[in-house]
N, CA, C and O atoms as a GROMACS GRO file, in nm:
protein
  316
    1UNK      N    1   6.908  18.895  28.191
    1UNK     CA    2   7.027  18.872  28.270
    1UNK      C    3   7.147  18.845  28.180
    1UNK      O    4   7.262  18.860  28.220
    2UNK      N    5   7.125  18.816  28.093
    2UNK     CA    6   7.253  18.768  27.957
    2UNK      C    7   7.279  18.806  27.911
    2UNK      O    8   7.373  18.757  27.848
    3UNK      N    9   7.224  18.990  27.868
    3UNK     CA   10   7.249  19.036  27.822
    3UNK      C   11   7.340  19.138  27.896
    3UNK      O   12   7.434  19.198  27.843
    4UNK      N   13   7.293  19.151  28.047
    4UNK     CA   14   7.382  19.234  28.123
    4UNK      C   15   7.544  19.189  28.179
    4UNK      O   16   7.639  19.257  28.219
    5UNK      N   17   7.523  19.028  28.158
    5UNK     CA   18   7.650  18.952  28.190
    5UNK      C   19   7.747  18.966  28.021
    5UNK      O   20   7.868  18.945  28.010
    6UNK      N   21   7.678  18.995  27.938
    6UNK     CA   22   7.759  18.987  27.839
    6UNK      C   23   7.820  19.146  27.849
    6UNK      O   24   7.930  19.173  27.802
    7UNK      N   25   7.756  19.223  27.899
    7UNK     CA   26   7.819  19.360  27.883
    7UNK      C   27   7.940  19.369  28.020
    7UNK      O   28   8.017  19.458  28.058
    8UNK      N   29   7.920  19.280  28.050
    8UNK     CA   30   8.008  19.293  28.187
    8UNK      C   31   8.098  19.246  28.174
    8UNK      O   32   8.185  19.256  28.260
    9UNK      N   33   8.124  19.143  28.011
    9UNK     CA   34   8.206  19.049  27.967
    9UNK      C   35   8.314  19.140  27.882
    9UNK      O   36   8.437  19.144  27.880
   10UNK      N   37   8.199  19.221  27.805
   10UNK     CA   38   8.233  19.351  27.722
   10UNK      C   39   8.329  19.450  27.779
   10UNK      O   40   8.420  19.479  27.701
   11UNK      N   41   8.332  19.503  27.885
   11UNK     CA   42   8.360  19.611  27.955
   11UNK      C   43   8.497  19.558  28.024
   11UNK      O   44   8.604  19.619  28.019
   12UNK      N   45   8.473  19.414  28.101
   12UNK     CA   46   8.601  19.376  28.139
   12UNK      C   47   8.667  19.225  28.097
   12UNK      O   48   8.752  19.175  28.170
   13UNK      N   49   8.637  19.182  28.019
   13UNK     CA   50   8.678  19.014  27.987
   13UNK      C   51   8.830  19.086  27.856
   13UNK      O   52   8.926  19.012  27.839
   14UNK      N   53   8.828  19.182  27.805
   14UNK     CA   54   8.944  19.235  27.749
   14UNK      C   55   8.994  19.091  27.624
   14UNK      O   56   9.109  19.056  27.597
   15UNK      N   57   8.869  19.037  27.572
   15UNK     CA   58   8.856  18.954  27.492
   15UNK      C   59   8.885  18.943  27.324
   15UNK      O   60   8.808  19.016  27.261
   16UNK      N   61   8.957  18.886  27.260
   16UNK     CA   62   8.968  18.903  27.130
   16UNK      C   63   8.852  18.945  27.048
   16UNK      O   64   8.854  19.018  26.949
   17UNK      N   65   8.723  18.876  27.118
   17UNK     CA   66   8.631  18.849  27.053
   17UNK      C   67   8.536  18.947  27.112
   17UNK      O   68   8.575  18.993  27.220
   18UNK      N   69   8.361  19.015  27.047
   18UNK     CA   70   8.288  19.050  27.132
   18UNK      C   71   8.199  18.975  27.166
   18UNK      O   72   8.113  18.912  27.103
   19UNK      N   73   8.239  18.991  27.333
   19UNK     CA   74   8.143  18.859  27.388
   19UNK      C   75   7.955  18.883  27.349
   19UNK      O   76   7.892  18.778  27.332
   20UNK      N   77   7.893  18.986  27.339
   20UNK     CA   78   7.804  18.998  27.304
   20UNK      C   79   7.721  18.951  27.196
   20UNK      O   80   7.598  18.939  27.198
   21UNK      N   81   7.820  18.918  27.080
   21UNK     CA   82   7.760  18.801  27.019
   21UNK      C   83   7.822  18.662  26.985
   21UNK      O   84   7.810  18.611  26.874
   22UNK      N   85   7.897  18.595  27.105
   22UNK     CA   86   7.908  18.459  27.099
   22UNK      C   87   7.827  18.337  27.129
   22UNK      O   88   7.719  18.359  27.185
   23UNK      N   89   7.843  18.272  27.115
   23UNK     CA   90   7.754  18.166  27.144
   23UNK      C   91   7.760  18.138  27.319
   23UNK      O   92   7.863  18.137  27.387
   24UNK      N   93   7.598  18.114  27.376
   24UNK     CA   94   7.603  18.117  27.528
   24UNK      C   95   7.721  17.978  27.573
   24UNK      O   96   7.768  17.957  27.685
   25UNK      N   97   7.741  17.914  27.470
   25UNK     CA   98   7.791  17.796  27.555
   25UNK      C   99   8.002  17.803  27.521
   25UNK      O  100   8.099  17.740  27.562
   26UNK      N  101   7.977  17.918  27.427
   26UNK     CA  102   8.122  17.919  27.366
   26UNK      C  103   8.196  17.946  27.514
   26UNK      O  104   8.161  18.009  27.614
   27UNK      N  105   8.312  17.870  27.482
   27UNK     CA  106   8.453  17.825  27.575
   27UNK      C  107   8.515  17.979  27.542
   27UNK      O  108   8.561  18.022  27.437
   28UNK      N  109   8.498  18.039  27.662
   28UNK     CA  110   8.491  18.228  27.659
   28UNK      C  111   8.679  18.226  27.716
   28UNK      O  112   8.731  18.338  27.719
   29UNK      N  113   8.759  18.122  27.750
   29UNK     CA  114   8.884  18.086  27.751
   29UNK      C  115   8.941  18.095  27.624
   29UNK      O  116   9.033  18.171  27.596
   30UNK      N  117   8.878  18.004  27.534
   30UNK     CA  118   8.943  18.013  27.412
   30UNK      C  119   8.903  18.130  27.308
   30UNK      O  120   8.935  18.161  27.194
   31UNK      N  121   8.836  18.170  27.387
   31UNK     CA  122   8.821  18.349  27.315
   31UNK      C  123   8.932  18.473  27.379
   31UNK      O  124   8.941  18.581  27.319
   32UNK      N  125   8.984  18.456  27.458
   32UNK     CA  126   9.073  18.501  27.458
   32UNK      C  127   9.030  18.568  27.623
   32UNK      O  128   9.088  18.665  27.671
   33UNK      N  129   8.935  18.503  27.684
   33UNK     CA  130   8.954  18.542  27.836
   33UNK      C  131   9.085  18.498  27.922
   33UNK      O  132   9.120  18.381  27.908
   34UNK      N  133   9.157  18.575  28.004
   34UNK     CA  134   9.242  18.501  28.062
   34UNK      C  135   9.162  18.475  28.261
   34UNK      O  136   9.050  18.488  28.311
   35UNK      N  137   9.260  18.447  28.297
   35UNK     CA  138   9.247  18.479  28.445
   35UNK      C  139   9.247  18.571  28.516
   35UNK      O  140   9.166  18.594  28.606
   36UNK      N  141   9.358  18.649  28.476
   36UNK     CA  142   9.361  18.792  28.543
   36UNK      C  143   9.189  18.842  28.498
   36UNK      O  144   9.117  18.870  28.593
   37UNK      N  145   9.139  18.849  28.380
   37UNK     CA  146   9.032  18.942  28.298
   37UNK      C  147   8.931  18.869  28.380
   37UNK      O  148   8.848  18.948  28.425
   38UNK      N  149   8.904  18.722  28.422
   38UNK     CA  150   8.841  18.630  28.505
   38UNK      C  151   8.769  18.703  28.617
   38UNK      O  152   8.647  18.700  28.636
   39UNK      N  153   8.910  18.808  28.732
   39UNK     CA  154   8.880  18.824  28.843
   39UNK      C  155   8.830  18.966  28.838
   39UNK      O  156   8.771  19.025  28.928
   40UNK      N  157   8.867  19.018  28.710
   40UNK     CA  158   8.795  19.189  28.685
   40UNK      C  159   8.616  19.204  28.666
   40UNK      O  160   8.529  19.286  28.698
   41UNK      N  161   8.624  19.039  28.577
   41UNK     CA  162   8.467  19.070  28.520
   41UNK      C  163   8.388  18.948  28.714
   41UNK      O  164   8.279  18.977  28.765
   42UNK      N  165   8.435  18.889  28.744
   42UNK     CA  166   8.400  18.874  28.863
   42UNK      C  167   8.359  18.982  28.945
   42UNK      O  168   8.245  19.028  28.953
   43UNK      N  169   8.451  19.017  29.000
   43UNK     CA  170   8.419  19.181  29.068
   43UNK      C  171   8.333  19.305  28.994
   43UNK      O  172   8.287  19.403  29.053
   44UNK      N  173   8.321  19.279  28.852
   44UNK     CA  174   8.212  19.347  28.783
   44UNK      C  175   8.099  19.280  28.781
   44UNK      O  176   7.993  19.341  28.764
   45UNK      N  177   8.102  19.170  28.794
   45UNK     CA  178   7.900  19.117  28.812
   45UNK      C  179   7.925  19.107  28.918
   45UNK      O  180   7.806  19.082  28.931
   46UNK      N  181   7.988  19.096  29.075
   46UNK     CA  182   7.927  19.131  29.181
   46UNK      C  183   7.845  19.236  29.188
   46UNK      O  184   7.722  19.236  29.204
   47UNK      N  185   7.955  19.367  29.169
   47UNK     CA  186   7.861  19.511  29.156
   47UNK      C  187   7.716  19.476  29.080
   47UNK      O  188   7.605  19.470  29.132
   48UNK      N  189   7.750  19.458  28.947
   48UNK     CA  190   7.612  19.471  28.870
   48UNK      C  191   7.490  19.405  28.906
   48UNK      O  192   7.380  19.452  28.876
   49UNK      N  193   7.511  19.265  28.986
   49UNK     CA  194   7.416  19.179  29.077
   49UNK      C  195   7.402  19.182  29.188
   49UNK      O  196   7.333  19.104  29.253
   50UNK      N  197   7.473  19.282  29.235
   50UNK     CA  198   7.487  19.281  29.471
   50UNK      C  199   7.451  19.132  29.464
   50UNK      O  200   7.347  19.078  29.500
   51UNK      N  201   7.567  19.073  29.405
   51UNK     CA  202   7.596  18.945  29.469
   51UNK      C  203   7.723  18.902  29.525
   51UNK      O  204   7.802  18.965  29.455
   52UNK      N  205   7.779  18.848  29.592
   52UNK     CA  206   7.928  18.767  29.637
   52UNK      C  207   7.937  18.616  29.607
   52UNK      O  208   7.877  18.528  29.669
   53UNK      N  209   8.024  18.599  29.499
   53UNK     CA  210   8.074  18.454  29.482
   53UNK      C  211   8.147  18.408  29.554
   53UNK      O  212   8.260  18.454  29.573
   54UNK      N  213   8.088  18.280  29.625
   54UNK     CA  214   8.102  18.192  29.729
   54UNK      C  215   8.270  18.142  29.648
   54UNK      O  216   8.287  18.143  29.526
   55UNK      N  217   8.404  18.090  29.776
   55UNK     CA  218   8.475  18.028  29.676
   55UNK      C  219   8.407  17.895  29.643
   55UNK      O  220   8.502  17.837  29.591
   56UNK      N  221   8.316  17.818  29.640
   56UNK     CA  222   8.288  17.688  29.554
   56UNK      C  223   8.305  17.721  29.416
   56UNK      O  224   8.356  17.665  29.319
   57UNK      N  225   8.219  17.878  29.444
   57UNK     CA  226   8.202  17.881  29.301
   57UNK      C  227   8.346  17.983  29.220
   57UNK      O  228   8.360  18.010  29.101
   58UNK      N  229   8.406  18.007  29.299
   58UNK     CA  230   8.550  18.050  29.262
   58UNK      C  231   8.653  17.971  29.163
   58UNK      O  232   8.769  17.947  29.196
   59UNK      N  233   8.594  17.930  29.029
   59UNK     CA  234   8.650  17.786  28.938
   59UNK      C  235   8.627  17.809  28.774
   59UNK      O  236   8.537  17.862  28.709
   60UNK      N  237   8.752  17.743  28.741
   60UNK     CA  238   8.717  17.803  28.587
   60UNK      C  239   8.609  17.790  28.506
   60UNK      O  240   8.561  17.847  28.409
   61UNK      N  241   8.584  17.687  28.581
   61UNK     CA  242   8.436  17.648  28.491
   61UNK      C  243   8.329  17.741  28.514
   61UNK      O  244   8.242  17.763  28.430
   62UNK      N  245   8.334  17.790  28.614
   62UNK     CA  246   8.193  17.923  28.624
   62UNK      C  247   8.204  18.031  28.516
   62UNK      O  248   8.103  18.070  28.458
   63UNK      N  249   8.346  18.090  28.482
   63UNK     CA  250   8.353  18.156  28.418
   63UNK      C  251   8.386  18.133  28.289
   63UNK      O  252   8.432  18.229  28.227
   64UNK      N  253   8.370  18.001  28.217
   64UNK     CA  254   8.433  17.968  28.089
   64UNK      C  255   8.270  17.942  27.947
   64UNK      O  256   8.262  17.894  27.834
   65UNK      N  257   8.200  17.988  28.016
   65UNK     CA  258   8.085  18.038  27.922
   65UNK      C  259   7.991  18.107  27.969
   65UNK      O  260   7.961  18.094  28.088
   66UNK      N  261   7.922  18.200  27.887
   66UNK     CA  262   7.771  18.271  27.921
   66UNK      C  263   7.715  18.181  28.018
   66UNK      O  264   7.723  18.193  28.140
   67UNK      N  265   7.659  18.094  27.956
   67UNK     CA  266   7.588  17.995  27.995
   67UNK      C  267   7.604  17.969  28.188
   67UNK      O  268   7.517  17.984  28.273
   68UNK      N  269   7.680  17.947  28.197
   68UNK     CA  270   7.808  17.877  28.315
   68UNK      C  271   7.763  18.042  28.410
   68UNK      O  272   7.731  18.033  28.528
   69UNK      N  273   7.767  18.145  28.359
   69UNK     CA  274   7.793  18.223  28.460
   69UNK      C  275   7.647  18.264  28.468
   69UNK      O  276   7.606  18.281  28.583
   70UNK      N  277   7.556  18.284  28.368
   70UNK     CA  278   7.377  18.288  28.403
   70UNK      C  279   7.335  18.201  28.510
   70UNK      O  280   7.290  18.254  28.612
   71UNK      N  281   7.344  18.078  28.503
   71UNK     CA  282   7.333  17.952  28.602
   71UNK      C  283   7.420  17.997  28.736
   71UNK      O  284   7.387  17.932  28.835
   72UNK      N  285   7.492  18.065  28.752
   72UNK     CA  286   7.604  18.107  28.904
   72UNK      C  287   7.482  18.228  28.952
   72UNK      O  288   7.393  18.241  29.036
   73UNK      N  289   7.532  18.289  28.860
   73UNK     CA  290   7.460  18.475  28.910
   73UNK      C  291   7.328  18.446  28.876
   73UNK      O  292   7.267  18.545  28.916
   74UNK      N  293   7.250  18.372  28.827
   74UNK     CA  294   7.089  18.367  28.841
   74UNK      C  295   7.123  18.273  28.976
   74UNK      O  296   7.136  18.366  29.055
   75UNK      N  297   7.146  18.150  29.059
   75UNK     CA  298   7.157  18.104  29.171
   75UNK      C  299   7.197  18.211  29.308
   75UNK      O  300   7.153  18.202  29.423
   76UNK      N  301   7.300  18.318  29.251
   76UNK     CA  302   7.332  18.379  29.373
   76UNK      C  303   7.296  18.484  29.403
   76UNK      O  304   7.323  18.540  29.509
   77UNK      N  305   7.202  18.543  29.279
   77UNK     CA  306   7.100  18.646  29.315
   77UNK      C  307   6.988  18.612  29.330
   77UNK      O  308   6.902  18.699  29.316
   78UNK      N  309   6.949  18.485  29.361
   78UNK     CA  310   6.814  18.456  29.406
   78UNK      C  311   6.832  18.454  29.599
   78UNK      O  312   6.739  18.483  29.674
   79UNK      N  313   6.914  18.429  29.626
   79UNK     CA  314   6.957  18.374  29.776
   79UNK      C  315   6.949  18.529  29.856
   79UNK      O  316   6.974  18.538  29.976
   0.00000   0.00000   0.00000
């Protein structure tokens, strides 16, 4: 699953850095994710998971590490 969220990070997070080899817990903000890039790679792991993020989980913190978003999209593709 981490590896497919990192390509999804790849494709749309439009990041200084490649998210593919950062650290799962690295602050993916201070890599150069913004907000706008936030709601692209959102709408790209919906597709890639046929999942829908609830707004609870609509918050920076879901999206501000690997880590953070395995724990979302492993919870909302189990349901």
């Amino acid at each position: 699953m981490q590896d497919r969220i990192r390509k999804v990070l790849a494709a749309h997070g439009k990041m200084a850095v490649d998210p593919t080899v950062v650290d799962a817990g690295a602050d993916l903000y201070e890599l150069g994710l913004t907000s706008h890039a936030s709601v692209n790679v959102m709408l790209a792991l919906e597709d890639e998971f046929d999942i829908e993020f609830p707004d609870e989980d609509l918050k920076k913190s879901t999206f501000s590490s690997v880590s953070n978003l395995e724990s979302v999209v492993g919870r909302l593709a189990e349901e």
